[in-house]
C-alpha positions in Angstrom: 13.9 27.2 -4.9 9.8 27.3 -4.7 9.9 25.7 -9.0 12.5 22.8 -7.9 10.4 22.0 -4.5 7.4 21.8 -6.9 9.1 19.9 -9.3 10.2 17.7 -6.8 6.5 17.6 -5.1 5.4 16.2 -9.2 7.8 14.1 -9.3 7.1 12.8 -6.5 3.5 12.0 -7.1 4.3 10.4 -10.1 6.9 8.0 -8.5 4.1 7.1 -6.0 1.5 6.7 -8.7 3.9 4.4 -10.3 4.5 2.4 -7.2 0.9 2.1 -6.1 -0.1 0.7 -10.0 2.7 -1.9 -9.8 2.3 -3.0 -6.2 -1.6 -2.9 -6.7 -1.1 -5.3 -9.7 0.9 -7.5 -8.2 -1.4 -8.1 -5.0 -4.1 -7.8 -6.9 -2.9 -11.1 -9.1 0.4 -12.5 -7.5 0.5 -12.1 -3.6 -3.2 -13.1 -2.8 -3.8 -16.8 -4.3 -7.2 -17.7 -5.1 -8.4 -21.0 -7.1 -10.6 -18.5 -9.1 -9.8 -15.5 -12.0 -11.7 -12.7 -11.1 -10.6 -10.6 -14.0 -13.9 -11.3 -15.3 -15.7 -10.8 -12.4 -17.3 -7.0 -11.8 -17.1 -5.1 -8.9 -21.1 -5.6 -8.4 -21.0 -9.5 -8.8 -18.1 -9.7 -6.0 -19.8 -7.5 -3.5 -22.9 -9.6 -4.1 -20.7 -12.5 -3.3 -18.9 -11.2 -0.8 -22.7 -9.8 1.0 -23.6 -13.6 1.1 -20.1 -14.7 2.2 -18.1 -11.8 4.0 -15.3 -14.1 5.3 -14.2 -14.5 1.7 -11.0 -13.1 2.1 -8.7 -13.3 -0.6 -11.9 -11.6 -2.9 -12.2 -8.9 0.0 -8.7 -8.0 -0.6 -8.9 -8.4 -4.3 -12.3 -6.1 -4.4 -10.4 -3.8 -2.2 -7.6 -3.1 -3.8 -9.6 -2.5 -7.2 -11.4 0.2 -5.3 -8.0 1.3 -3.9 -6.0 1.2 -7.3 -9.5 3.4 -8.8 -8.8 6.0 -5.0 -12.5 5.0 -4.1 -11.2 5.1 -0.6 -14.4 4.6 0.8 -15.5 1.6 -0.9 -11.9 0.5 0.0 -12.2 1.2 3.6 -14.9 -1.3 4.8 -13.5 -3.9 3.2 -10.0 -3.3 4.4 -11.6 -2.8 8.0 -13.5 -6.0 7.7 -10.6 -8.2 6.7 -8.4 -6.4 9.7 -10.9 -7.1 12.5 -12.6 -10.7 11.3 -9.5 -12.5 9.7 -7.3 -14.8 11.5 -4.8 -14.6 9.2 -1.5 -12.2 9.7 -0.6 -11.7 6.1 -4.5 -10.3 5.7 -4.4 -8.2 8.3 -1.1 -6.5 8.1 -1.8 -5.9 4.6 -5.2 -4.3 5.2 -3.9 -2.6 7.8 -1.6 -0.6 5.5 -3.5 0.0 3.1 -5.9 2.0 5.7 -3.0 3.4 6.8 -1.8 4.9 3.3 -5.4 6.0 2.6 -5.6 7.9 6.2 -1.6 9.7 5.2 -3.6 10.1 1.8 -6.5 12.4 3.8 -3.7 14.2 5.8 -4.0 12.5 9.1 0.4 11.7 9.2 -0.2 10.0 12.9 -2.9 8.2 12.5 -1.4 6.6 9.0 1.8 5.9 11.0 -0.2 3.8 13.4 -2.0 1.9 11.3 1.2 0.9 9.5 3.1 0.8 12.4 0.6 -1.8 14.0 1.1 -3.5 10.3 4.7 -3.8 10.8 4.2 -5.2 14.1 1.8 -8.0 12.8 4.3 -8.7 10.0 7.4 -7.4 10.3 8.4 -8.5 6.8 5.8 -6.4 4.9 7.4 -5.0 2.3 4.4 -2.5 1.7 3.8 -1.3 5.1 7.8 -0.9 4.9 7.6 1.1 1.7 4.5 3.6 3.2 6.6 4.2 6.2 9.7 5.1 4.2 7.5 7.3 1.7 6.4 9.5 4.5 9.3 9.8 6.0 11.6 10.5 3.4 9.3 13.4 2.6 9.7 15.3 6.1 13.4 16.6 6.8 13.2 16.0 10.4 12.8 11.7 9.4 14.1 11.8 6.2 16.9 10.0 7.0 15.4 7.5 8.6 13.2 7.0 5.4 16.0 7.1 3.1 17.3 3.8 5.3 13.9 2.5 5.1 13.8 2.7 1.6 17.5 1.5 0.8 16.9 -1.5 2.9 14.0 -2.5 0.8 16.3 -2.4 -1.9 18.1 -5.2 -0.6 15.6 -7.6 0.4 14.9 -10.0 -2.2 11.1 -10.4 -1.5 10.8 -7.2 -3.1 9.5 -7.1 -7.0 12.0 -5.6 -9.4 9.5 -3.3 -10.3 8.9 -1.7 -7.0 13.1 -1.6 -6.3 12.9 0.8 -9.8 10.2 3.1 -8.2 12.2 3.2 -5.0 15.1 4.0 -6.5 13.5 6.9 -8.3 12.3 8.2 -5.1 15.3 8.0 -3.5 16.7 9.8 -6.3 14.2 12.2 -6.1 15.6 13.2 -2.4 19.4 13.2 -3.2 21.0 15.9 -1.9 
């Protein structure tokens, strides 16, 4: 029993890997629009940008999620906390509010995660992400996973969901089969 629940444990991580590079790439270049390509751009020229002009956004979150996709959670964090106490707009905010939430699960503080994505839920209730963290920690606790499970397989019917992510939830789901 203690090699499958650590086979399951890899597995798991590796699902979640998975799903964080695919989402990450597709926020990162589909889901925030910007009139600018700043594949070329370095991490030091944006935050020089972003120092002169911190209600730039859609570079914020771009910047951010580099850091997040690289697990420099710290660098992450500011920027994520900035965009979900300055911006106006809901999309922003519930996004960067998950993302602090995942990185909080990701330091071992379950509650505190939950609240963060919970309060990202409540700002957008069709955030597919904040959806997808929620279900992730609660498939992976017996006393919710059911509830994650549903969480999960609902995502799997919404069509604002990327093929790509509906694989990696499938292979988690998988994963916790019984």
């Amino acid at each position: 029993m203690i090699k499958s629940k650590w086979s399951l444990s890899t597995l798991f991580v590796l699902l979640l890997s998975i799903f964080l590079y695919i989402n990450l790439t597709n926020n990162t270049s589909n889901k925030i629009e910007t009139n600018t390509n700043l594949e070329s751009v370095t991490n030091e020229e944006m935050e020089i940008v972003i120092s002169q002009n911190p209600d730039i956004f859609p570079m914020r979150i771009a910047l951010a999620n580099r850091y997040f996709e690289e697990y420099d959670y710290s660098s992450a964090l500011s920027h994520f906390m900035y965009i979900a106490q300055n911006s106006n707009e809901p999309s922003y905010i519930s996004f960067s509010l998950a993302q602090i939430g995942w990185m909080v699960f990701e330091s071992g503080d379950k509650n505190t995660a939950l609240n963060y994505i919970e309060e990202s839920i409540n700002i957008l209730p069709t955030s597919s992400i904040a959806k997808t963290y929620k279900g992730i920690i609660f498939i992976q606790e017996d006393s919710t996973r059911s509830e994650g499970k549903e969480i999960l397989n609902d995502l799997l019917l919404d069509s604002n969901v990327e093929l790509e992510d509906k694989k990696v939830i499938e292979e988690i789901l998988k994963s916790y089969e019984n």
